[in-house]
C-alpha positions as a printed NumPy array, in Angstrom:
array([[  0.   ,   0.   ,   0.   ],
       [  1.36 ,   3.577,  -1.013],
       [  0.177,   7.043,   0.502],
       [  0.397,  10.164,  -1.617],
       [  0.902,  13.329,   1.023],
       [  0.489,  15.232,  -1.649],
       [ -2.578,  14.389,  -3.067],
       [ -4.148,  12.627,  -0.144],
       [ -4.685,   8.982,  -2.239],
       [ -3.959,   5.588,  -1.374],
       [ -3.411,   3.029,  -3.655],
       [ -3.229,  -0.982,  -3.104],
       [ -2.698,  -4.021,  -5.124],
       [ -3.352,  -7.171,  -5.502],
       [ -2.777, -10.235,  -8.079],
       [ -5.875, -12.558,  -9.133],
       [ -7.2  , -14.716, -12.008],
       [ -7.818, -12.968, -14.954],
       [-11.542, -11.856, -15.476],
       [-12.08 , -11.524, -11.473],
       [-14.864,  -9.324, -10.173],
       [-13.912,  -7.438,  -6.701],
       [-15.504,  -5.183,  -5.02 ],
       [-13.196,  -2.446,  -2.411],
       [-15.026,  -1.743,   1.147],
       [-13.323,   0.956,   3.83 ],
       [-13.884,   1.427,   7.518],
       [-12.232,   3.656,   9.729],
       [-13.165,   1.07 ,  12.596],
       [-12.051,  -2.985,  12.249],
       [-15.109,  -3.81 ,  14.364],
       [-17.365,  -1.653,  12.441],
       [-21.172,  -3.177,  11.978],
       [-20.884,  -1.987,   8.132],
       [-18.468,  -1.503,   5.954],
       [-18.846,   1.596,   2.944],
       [-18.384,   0.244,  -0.627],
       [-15.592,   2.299,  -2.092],
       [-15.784,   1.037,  -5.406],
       [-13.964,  -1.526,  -8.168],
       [-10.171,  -2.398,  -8.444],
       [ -8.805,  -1.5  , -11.851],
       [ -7.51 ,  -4.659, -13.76 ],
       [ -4.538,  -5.172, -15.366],
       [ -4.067,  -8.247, -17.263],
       [ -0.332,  -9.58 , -17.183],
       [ -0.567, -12.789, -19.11 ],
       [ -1.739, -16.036, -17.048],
       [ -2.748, -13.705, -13.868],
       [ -3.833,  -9.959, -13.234],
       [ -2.706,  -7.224, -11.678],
       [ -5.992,  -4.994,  -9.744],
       [ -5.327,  -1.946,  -8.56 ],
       [ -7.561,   0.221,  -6.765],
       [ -6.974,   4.151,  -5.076],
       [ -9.155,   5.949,  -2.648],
       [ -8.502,   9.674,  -2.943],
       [-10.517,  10.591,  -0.166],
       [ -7.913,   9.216,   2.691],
       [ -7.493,  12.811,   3.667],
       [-10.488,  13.204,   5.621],
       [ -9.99 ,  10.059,   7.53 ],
       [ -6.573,   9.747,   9.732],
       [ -6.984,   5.914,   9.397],
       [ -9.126,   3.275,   7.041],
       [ -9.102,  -0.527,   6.708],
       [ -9.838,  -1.845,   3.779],
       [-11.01 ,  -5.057,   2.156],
       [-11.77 ,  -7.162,  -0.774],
       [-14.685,  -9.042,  -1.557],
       [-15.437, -11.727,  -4.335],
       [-18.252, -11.66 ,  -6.086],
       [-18.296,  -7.6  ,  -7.023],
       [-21.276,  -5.878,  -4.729],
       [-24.731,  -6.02 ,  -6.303],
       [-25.513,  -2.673,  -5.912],
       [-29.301,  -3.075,  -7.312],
       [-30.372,  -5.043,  -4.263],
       [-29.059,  -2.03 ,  -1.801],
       [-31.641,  -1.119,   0.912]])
C-alpha cells in the first residue's frame, strides 16, 4: 500500500485470475457493523494472472481506514 501526502490517495494491489470481479469496502473502525463500498479495483491483465489496482482519494479526511476485498463484485441493485 502507497500514501500520496500530496494528493491525499492511497493506492493498493493485488494479483488474481484474470476476469475476477472485486468489489473495495473501507472502515475507519475494524469492528465496524458496516463496511462503505468504495468502489472496483482497476484490472490489469499480465498474461496467465492480473494485476488490480484500486486508489481511494478521499484518505485525507480520515486519519486511518481498513480496507477489504470481496469476491463476487457488490450487487448494488439489491441495496436497501
Amino acid at each position: 500500500m502507497t500514501y500520496s501526502s500530496s494528493t491525499g490517495a492511497a493506492c493498493f494491489t493485488f494479483t488474481n485470475v484474470p476476469g475476477g470481479h472485486f468489489s473495495v469496502y473501507g472502515a475507519t473502525n475494524l469492528l465496524a457493523p458496516s463496511w462503505i463500498y468504495l468502489g472496483s479495483p482497476t484490472e490489469n491483465p499480465n498474461g496467465g494472472y492480473s494485476i488490480y489496482s484500486f486508489t481511494d482519494s478521499h484518505t485525507s479526511t480520515n486519519k486511518q481506514r481498513f480496507y477489504k476485498v470481496t469476491s463476487p463484485k457488490a450487487d448494488l441493485s439489491k441495496s436497501h
